[in-house]
Z-matrix of the N, CA and C atoms (Angstrom, degrees):
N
C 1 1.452
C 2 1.534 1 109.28
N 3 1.481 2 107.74 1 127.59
C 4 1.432 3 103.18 2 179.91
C 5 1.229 4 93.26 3 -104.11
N 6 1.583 5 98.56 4 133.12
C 7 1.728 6 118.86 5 153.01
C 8 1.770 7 116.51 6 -97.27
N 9 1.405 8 106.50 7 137.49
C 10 1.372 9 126.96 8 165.18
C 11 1.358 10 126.32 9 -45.45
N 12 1.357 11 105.11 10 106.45
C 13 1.240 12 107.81 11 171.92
C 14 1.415 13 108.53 12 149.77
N 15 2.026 14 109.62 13 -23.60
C 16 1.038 15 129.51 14 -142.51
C 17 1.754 16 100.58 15 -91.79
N 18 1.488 17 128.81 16 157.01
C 19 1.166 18 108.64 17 -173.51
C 20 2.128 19 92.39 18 -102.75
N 21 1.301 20 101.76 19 131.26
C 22 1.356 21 132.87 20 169.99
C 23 1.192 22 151.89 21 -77.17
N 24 0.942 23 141.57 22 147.18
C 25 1.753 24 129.36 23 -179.75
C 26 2.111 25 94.92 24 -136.94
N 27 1.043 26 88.77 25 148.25
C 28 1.525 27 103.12 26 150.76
C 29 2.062 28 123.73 27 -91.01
N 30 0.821 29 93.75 28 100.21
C 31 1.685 30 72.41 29 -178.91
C 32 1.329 31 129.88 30 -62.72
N 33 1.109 32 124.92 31 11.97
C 34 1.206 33 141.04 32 -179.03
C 35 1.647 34 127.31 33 -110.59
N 36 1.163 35 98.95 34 -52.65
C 37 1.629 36 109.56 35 173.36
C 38 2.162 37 115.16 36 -85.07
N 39 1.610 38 85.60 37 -46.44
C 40 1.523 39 98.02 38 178.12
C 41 1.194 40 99.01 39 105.90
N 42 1.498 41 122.63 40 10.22
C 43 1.862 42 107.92 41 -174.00
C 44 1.258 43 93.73 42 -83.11
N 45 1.602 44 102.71 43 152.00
C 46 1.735 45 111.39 44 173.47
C 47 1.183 46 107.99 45 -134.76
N 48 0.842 47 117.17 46 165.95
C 49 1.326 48 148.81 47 161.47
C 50 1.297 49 149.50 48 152.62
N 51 1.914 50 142.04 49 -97.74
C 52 1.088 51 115.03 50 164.98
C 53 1.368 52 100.33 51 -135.06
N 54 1.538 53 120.94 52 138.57
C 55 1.450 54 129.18 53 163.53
C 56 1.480 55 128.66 54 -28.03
N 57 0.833 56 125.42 55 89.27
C 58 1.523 57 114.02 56 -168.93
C 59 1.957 58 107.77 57 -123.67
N 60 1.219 59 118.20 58 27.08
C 61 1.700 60 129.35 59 -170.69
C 62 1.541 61 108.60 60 177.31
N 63 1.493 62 109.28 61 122.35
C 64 1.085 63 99.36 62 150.62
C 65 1.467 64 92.19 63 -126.03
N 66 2.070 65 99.20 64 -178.12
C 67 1.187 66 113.35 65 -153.69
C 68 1.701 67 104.04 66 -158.81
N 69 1.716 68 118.03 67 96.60
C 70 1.869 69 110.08 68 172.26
C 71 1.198 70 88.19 69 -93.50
N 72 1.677 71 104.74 70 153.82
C 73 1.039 72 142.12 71 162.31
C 74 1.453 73 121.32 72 -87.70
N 75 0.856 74 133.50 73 153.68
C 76 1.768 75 140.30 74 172.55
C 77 1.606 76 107.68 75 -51.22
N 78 1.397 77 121.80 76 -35.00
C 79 1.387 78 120.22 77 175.25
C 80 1.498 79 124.81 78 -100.02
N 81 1.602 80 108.70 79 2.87
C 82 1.177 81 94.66 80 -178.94
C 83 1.644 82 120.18 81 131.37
N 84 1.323 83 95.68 82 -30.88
C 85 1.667 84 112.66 83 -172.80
C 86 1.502 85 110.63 84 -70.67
N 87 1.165 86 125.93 85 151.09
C 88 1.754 87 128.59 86 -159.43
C 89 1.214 88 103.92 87 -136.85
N 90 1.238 89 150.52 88 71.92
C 91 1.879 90 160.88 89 -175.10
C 92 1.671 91 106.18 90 -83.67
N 93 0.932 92 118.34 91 108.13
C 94 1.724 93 123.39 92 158.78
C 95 1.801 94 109.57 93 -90.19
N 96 0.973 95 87.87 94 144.90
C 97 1.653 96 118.62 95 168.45
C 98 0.945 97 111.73 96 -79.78
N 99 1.581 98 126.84 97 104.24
C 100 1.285 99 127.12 98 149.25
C 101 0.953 100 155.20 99 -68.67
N 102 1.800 101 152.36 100 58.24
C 103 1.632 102 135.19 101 -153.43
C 104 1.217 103 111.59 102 -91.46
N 105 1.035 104 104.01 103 139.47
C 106 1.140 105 133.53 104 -168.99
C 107 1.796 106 103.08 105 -84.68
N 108 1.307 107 107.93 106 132.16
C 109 1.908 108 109.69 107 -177.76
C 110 1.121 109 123.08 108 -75.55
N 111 1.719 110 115.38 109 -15.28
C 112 1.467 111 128.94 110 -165.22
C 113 1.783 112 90.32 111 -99.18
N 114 1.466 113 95.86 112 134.34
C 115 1.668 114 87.15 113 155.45
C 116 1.301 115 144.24 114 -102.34
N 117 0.760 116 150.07 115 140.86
C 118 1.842 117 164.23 116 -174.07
C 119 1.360 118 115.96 117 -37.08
N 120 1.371 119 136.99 118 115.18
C 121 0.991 120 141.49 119 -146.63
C 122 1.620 121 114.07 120 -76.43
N 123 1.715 122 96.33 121 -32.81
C 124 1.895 123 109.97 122 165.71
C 125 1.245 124 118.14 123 -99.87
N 126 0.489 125 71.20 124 -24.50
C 127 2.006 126 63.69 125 164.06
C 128 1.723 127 132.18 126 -108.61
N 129 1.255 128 103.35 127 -21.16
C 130 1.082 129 132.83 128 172.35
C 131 1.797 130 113.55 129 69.40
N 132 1.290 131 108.61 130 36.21
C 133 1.724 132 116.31 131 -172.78
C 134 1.656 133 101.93 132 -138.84
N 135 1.236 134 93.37 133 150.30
C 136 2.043 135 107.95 134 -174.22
C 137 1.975 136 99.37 135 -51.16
N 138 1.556 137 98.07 136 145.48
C 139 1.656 138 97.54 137 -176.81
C 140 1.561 139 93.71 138 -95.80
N 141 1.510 140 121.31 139 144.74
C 142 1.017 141 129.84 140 176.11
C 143 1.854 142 107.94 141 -111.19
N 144 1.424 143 103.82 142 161.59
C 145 1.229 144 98.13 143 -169.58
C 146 1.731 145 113.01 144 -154.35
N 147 1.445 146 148.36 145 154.26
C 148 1.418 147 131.08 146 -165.26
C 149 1.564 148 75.20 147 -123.66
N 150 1.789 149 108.38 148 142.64
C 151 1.295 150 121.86 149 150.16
C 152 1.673 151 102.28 150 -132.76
N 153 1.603 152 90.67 151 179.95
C 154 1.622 153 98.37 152 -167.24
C 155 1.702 154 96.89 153 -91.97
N 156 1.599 155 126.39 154 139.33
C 157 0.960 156 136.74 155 -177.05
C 158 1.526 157 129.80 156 -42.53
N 159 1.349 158 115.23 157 -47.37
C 160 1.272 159 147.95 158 173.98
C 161 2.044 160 99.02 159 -65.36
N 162 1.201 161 124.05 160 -31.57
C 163 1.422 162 123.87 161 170.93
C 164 1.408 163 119.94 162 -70.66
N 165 1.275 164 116.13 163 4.35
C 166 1.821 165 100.14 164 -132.12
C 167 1.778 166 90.08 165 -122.73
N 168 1.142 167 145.98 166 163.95
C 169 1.361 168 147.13 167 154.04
C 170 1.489 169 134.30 168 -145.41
N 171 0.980 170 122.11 169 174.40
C 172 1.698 171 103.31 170 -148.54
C 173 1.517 172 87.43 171 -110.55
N 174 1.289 173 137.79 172 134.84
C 175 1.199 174 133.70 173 177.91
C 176 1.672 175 114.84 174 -112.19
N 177 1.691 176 126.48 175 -30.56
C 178 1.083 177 131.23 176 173.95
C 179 1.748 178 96.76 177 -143.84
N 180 1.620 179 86.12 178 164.55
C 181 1.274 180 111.07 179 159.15
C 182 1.468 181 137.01 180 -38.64
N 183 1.825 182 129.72 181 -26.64
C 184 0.715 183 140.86 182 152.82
C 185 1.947 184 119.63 183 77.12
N 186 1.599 185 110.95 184 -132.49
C 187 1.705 186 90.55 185 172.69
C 188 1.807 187 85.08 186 -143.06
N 189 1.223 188 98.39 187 -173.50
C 190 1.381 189 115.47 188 -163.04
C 191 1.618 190 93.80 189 -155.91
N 192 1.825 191 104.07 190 124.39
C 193 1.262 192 137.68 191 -154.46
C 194 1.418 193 96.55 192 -79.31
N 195 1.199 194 113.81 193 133.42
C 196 1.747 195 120.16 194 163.23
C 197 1.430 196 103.71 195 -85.98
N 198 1.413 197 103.47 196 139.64
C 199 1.699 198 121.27 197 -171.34
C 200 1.262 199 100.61 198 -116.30
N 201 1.449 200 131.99 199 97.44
C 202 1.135 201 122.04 200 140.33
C 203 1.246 202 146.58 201 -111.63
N 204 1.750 203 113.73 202 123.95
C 205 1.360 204 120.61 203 -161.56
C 206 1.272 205 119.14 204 -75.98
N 207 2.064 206 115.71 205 118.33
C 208 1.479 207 117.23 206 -176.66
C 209 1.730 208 89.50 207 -99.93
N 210 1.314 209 92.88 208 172.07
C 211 1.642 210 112.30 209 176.64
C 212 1.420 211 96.44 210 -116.40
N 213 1.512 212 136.57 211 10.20
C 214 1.686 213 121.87 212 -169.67
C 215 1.444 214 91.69 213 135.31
N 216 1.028 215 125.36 214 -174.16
C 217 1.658 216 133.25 215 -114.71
C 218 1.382 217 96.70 216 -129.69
N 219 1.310 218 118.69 217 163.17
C 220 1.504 219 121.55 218 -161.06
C 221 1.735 220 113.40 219 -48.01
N 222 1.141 221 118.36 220 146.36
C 223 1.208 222 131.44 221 -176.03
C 224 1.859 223 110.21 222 34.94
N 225 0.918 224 137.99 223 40.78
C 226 1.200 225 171.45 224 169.79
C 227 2.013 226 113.46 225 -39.69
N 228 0.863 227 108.71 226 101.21
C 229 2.058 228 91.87 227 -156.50
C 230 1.901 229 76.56 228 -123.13
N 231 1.210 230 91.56 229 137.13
C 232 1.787 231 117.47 230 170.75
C 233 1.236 232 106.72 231 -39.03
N 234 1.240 233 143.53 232 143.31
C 235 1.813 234 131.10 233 176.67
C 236 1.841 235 93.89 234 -90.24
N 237 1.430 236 111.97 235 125.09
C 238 1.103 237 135.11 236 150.64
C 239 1.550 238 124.41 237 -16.01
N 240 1.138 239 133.94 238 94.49
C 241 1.951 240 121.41 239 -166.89
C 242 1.309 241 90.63 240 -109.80
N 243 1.478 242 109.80 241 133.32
C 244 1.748 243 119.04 242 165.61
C 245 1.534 244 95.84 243 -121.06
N 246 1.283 245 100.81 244 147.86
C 247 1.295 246 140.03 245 162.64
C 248 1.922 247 101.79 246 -39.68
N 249 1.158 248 108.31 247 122.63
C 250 1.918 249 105.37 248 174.25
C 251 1.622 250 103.66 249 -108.33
């Protein structure tokens, strides 16, 4: 089982990089997201890519997602309750 975050290979194609999506299907099928660390020469942003789950293997340690918990949306202030 690949977890997100983890750095990856396809065994098939050879693309690597790091998990960043997975994806079930209604029948069963299991696709991870691959990005790639290098960026793209026209566009200048990491190439992303879907392989099938069962292809895929974890080669390094990879990164680990910062979680930060909002309560609501930028600058966000509690609504005021008065007494009726």
């Amino acid at each position: 089982m690949i977890i997100l975050g983890e750095l990856v290979k396809d065994q098939i194609t050879g693309f690597a990089g790091i998990a960043t999506a997975k994806c079930l299907y209604l029948y069963g099928c299991e696709r991870i997201q691959i990005t790639s660390q290098k960026l793209t020469k026209e566009k200048n942003e990491p190439q992303q890519e879907w392989f099938d789950e069962a292809g895929v293997v974890k080669v390094g340690k990879g990164v680990e997602a910062e979680v930060k918990v909002s309560t609501g949306g930028p600058n966000r202030h509690e609504p005021i309750r008065r007494g009726i």
